[in-house]
C-alpha positions as CSV (number, residue, x, y, z in Angstrom):
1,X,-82.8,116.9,78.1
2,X,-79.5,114.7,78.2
3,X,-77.7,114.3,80.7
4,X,-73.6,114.6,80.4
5,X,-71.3,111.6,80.3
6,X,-70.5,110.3,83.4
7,X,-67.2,108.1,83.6
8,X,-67.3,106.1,86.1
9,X,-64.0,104.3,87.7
10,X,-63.4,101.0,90.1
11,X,-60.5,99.3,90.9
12,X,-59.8,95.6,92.7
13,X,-57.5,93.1,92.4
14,X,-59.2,90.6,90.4
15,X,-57.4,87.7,91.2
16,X,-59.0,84.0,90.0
17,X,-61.6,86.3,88.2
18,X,-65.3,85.1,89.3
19,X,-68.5,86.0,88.8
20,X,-68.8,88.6,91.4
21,X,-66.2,90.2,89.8
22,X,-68.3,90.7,87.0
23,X,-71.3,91.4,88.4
24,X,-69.5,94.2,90.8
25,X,-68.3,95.6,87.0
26,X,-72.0,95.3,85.7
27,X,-73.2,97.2,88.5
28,X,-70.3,100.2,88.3
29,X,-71.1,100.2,84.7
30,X,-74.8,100.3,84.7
31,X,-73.4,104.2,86.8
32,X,-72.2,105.7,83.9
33,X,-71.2,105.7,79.7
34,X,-67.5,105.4,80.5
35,X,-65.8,102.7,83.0
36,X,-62.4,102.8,83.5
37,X,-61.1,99.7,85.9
38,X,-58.3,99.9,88.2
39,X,-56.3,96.3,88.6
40,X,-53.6,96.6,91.7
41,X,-50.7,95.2,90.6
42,X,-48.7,92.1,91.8
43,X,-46.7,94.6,94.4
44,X,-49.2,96.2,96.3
45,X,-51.2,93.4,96.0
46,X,-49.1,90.8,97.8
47,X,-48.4,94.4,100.3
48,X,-51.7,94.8,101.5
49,X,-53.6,90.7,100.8
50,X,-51.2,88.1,99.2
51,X,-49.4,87.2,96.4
52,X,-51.9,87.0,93.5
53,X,-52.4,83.6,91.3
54,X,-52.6,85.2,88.6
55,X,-50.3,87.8,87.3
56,X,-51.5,91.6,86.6
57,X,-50.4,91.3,83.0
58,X,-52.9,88.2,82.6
59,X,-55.3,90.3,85.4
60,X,-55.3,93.0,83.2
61,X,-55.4,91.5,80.3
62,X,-59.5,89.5,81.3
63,X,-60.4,92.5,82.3
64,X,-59.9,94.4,79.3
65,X,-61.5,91.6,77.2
66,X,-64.7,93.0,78.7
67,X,-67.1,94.5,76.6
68,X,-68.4,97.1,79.4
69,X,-64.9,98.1,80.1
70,X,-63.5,100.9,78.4
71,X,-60.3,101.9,80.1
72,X,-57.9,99.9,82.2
73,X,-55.3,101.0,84.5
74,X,-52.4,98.7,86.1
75,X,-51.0,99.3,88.3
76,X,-53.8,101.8,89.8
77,X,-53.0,103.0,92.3
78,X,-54.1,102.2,96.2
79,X,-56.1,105.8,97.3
80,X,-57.9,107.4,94.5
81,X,-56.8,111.2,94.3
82,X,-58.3,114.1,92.6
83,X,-55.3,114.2,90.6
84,X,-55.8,110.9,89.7
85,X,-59.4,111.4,89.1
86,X,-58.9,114.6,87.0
87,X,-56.1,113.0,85.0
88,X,-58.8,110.0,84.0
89,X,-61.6,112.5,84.0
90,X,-63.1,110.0,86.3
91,X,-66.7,111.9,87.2
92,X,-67.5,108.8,90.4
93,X,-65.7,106.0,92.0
94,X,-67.4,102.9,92.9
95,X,-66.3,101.0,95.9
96,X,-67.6,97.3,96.5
């Protein structure tokens, strides 16, 4: 018996992208067939942390050049809805 898709959804800021980024995304992905990342953008960002190095277009832009990752959103946004969730068809969200 299979089971169904799961899509599975994190989000972060990803600033100076490092290794424990990557292993935080190899460890959502091994969760399901469909990863969709979040990447806050350079607003909320420097709201709630700092100004990020790196811009979100550039942020955005590694993160998509990941093969595990399927989907990216940016801005995501900072609480996860079910509205949110429903309009992804996000199934679980992985916090790290």
């Amino acid at each position: 018996m299979t089971r169904p898709s799961r899509t599975v959804y994190m989000d972060g800021v990803f600033d100076l992208f490092h290794m424990g980024h990557l292993h935080a995304i190899e460890q959502c992905a091994a969760l399901g067939d469909h990863v969709i990342i979040g990447v806050t953008g350079d607003k909320d960002a420097t709201g709630y942390k700092r100004r990020p190095i790196i811009s979100e277009t550039d942020r955005t832009n590694i993160v998509k050049s990941l093969k595990l990752v399927d989907n990216v959103v940016c801005p995501c946004p900072l609480v996860v809805t079910n509205e949110f969730m429903n309009e992804w068809g996000i199934d679980l969200v992985v916090h790290g």
